[in-house]
DSSP file (Angstrom, degrees, kcal/mol; ACC not computed):
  #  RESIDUE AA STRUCTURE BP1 BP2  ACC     N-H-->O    O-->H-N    N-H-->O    O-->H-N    TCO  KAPPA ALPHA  PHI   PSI    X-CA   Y-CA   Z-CA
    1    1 A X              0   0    0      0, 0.0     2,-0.1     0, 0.0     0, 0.0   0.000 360.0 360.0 360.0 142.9  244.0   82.4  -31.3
    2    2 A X    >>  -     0   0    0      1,-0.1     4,-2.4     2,-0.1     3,-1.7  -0.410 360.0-125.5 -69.4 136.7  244.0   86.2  -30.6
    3    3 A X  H 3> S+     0   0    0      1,-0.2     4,-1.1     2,-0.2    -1,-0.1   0.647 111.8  44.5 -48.3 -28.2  241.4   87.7  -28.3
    4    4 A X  H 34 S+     0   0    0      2,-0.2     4,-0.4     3,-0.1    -1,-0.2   0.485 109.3  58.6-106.3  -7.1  240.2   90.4  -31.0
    5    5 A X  H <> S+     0   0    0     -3,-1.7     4,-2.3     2,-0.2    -2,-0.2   0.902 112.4  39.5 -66.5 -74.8  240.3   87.7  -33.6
    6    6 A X  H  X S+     0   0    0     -4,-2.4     4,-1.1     2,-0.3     5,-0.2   0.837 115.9  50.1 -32.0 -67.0  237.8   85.9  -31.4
    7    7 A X  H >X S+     0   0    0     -4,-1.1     4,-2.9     2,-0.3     3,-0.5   0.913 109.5  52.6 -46.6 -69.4  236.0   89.1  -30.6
    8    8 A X  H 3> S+     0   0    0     -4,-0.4     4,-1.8     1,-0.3    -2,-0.3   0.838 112.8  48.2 -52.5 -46.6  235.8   90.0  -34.4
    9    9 A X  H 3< S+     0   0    0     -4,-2.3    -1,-0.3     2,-0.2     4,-0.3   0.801 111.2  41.6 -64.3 -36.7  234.3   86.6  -34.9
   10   10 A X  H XX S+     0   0    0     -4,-1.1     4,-1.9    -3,-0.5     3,-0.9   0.873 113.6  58.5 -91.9 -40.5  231.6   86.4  -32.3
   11   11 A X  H 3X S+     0   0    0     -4,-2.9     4,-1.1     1,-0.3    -1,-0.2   0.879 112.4  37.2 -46.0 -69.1  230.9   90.0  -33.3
   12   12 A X  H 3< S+     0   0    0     -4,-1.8     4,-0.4     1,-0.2    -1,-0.3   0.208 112.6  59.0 -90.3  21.3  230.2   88.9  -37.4
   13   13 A X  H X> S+     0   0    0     -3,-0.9     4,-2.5    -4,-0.3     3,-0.8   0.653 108.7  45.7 -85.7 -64.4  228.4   85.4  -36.3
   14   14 A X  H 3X S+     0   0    0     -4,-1.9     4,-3.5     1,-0.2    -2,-0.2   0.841 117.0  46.0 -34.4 -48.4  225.6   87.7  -34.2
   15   15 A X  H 3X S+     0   0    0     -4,-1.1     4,-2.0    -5,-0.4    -1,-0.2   0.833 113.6  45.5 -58.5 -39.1  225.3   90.1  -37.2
   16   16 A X  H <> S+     0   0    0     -3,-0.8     4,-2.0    -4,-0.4    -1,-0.2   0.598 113.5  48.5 -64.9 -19.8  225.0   87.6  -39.5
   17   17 A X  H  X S+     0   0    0     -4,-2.5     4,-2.2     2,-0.2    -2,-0.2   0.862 113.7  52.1 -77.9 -36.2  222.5   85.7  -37.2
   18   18 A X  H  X S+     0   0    0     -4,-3.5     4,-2.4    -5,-0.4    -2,-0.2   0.946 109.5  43.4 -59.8 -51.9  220.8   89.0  -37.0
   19   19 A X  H  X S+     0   0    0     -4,-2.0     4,-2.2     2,-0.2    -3,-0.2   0.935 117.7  50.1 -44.4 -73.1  220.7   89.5  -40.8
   20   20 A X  H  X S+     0   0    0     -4,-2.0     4,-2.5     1,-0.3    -1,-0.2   0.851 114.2  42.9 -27.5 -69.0  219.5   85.5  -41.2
   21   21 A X  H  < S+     0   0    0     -4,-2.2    -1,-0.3     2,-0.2    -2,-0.2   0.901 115.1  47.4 -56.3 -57.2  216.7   85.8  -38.5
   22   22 A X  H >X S+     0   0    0     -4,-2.4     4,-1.3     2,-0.2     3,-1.2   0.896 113.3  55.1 -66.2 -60.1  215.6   89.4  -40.0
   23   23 A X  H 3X S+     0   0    0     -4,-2.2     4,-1.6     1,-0.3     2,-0.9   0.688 108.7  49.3  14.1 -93.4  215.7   87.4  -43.9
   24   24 A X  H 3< S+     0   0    0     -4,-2.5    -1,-0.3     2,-0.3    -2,-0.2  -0.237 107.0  46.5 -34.5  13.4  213.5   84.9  -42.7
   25   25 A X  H <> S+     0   0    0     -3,-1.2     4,-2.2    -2,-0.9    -2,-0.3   0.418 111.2  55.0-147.6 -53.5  210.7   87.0  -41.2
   26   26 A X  H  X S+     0   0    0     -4,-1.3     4,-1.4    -3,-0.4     5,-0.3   0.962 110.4  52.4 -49.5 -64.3  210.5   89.5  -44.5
   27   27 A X  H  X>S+     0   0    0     -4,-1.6     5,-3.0     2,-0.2     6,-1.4   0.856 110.0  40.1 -63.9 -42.0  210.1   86.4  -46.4
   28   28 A X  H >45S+     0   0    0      3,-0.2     3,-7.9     4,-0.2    -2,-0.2   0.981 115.2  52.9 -56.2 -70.4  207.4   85.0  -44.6
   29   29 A X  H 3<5S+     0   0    0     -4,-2.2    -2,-0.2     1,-0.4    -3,-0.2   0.679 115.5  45.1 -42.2 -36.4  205.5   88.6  -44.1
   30   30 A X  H 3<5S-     0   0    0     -4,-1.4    -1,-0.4    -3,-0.2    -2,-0.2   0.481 120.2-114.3-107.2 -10.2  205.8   88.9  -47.7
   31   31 A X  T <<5S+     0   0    0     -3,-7.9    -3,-0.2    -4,-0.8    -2,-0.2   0.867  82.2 118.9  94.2  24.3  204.7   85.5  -48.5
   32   32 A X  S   <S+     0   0    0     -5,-3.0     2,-0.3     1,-0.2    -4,-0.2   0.793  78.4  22.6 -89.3 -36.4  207.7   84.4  -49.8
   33   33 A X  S    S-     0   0    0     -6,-1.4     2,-0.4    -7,-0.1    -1,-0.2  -0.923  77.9-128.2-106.6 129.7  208.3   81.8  -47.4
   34   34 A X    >   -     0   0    0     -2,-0.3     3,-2.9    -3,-0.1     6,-0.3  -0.898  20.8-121.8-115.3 156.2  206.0   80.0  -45.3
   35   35 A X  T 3  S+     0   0    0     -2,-0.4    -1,-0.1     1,-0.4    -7,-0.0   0.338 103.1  48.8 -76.7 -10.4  206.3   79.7  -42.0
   36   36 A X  T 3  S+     0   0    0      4,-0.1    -1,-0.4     5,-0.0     2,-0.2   0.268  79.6 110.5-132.1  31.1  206.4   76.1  -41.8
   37   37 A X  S X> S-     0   0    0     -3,-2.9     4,-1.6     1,-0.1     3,-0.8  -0.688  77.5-112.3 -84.1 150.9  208.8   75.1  -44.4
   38   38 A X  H 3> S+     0   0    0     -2,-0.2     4,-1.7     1,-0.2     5,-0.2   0.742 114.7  59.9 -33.4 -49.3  212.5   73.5  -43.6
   39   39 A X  H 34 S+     0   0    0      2,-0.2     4,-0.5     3,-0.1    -1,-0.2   0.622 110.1  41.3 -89.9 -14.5  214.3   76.9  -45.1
   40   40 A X  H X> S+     0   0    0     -3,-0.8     4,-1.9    -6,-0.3     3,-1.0   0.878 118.5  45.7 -84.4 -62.7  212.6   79.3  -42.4
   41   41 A X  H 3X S+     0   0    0     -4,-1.6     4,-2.8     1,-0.3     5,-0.3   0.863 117.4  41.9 -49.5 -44.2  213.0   76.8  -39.6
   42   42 A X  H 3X S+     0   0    0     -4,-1.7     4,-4.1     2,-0.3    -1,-0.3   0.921 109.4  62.7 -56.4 -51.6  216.6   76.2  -40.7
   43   43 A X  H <4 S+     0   0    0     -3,-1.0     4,-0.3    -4,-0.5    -1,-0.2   0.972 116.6  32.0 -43.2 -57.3  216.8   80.2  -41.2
   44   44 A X  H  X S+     0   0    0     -4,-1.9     4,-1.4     2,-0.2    -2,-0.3   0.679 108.2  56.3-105.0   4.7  216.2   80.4  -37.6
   45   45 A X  H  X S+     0   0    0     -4,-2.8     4,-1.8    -5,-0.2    -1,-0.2   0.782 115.4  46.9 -69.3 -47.7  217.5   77.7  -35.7
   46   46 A X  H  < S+     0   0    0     -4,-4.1    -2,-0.2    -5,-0.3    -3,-0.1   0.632 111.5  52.9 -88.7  15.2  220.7   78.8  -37.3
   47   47 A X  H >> S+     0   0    0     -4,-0.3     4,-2.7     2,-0.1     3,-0.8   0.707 111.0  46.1 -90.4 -50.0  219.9   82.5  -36.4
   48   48 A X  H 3X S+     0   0    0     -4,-1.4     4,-2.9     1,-0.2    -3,-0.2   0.857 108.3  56.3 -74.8 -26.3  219.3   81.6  -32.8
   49   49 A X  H 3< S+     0   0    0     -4,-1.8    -1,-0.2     2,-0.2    -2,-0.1   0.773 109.2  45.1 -70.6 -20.5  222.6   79.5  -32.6
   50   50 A X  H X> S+     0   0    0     -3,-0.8     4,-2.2     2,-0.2     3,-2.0   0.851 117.2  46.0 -92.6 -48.9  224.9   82.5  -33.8
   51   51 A X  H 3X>S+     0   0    0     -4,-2.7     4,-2.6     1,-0.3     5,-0.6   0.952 109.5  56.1 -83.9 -13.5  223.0   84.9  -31.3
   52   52 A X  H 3<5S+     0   0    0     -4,-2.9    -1,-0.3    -5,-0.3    -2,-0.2   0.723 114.6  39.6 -66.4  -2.0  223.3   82.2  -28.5
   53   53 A X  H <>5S+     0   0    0     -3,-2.0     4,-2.5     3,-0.1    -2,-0.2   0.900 119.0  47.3 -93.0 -45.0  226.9   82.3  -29.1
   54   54 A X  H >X5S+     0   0    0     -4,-2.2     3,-1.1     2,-0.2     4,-0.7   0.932 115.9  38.3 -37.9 -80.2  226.9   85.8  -29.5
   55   55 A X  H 3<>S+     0   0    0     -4,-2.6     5,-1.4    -5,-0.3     4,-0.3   0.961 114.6  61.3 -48.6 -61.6  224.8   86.9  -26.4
   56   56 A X  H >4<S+     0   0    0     -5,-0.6     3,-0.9     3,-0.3    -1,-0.2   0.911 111.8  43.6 -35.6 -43.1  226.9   83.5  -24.3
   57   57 A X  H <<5S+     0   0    0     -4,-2.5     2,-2.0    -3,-1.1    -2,-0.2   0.858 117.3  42.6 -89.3 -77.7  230.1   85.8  -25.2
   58   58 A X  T 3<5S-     0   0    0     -4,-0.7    -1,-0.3     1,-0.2    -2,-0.2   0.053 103.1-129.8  31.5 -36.0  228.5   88.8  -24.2
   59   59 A X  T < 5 +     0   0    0     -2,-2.0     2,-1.5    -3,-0.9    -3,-0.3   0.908  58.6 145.3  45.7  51.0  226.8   87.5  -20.9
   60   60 A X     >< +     0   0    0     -5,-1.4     4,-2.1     1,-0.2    -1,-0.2  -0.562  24.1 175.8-111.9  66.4  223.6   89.0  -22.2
   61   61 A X  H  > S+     0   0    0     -2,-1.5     4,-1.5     2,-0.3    -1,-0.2   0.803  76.5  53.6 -66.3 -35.4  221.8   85.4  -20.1
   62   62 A X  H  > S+     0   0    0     -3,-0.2     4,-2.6     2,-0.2     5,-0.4   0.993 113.5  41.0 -50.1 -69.2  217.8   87.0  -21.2
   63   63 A X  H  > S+     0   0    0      1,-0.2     4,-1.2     2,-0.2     3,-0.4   0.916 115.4  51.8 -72.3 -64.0  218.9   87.1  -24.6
   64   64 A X  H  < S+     0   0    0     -4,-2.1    -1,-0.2     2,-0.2    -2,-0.2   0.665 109.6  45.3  42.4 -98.3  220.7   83.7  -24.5
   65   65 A X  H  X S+     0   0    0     -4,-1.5     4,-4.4    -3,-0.4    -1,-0.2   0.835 109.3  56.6 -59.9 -45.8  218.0   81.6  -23.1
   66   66 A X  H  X S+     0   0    0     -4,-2.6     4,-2.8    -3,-0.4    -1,-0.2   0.807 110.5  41.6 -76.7 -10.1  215.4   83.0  -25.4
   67   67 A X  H  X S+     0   0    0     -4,-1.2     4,-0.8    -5,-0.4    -1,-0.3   0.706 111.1  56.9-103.8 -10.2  217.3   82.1  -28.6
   68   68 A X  H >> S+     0   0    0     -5,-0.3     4,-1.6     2,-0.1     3,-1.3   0.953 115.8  40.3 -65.1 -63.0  218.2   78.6  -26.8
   69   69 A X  H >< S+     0   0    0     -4,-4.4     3,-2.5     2,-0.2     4,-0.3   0.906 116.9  46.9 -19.4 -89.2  214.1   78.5  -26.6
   70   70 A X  H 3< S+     0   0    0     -4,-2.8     4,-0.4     1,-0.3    -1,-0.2   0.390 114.5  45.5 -35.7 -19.3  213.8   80.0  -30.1
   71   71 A X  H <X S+     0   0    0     -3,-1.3     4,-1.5    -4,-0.8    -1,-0.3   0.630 114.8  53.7 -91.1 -41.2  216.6   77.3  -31.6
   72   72 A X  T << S+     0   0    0     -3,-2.5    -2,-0.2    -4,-1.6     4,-0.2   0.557 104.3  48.2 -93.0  -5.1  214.7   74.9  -29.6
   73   73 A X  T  4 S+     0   0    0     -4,-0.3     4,-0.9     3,-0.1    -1,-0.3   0.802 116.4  51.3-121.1 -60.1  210.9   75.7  -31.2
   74   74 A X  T >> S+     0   0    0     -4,-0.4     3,-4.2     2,-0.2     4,-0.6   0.943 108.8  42.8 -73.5 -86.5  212.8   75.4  -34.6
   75   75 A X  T >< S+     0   0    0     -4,-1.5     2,-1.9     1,-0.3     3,-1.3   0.340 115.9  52.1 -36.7-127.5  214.8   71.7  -34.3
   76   76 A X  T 3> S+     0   0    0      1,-0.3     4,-1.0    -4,-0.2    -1,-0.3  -0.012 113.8  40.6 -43.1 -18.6  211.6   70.2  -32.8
   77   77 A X  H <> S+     0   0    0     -3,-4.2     4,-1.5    -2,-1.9    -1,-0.3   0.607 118.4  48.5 -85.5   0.3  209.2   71.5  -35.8
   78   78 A X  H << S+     0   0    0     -3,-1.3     4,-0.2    -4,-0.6    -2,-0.2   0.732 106.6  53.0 -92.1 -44.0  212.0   70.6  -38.1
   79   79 A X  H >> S+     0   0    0      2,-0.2     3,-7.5    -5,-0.2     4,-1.6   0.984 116.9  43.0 -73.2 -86.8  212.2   66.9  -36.2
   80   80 A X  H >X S+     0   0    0     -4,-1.0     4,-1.1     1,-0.3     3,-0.9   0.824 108.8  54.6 -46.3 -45.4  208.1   66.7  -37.1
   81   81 A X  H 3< S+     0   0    0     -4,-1.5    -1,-0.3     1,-0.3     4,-0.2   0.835 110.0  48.6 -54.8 -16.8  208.3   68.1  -40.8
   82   82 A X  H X4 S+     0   0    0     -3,-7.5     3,-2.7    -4,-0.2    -1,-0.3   0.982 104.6  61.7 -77.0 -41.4  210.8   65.2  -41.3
   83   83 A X  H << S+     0   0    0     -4,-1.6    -2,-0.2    -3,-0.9    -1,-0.1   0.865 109.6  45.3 -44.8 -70.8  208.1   62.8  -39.5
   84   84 A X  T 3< S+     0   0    0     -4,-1.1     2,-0.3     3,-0.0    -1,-0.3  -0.023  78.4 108.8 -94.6  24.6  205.8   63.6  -42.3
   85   85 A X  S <  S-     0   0    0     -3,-2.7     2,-0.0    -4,-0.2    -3,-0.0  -0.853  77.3-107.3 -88.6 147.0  207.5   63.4  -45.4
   86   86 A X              0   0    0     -2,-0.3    -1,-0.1     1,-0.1    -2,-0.0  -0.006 360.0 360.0 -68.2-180.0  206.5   60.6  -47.3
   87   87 A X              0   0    0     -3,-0.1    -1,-0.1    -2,-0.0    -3,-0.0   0.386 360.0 360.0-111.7 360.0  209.2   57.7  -47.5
């Protein structure tokens, strides 16, 4: 694949991760969302995965880590909300 193809890609996953993440934080503040439902976690676990690819192409290793953190906050309350639906 071409380098600027690539480039072009990584570029409109970040934006779009950015977009997600920002989406998902106006809906909570406004009460739209709450903060411990499946569709905000989801929101940002897949927000944090586009800017860890994004920041990883980048070398931007601060920004990175903390959305590997932030990704990692998300799966593991996502893991417990599953725990506790009933069956």
């Amino acid at each position: 694949m071409d380098s600027r193809l690539i480039t072009i890609a990584i570029e409109f996953i970040g934006w779009a991760a950015a977009l997600l993440i920002l989406a998902s934080y106006l809906l909570v503040s406004t009460g739209r969302l709450d903060g411990r439902s499946p569709t905000f976690q989801w929101m940002n676990v897949v927000g944090a995965a586009g800017f860890i690819l994004n920041s990883g192409w980048h070398g931007a290793l601060p920004s990175a880590v903390l959305n590997i953190a932030w990704m990692a906050i998300g799966v593991v309350t996502l893991i417990g909300l599953a725990g506790r639906r009933p069956r």
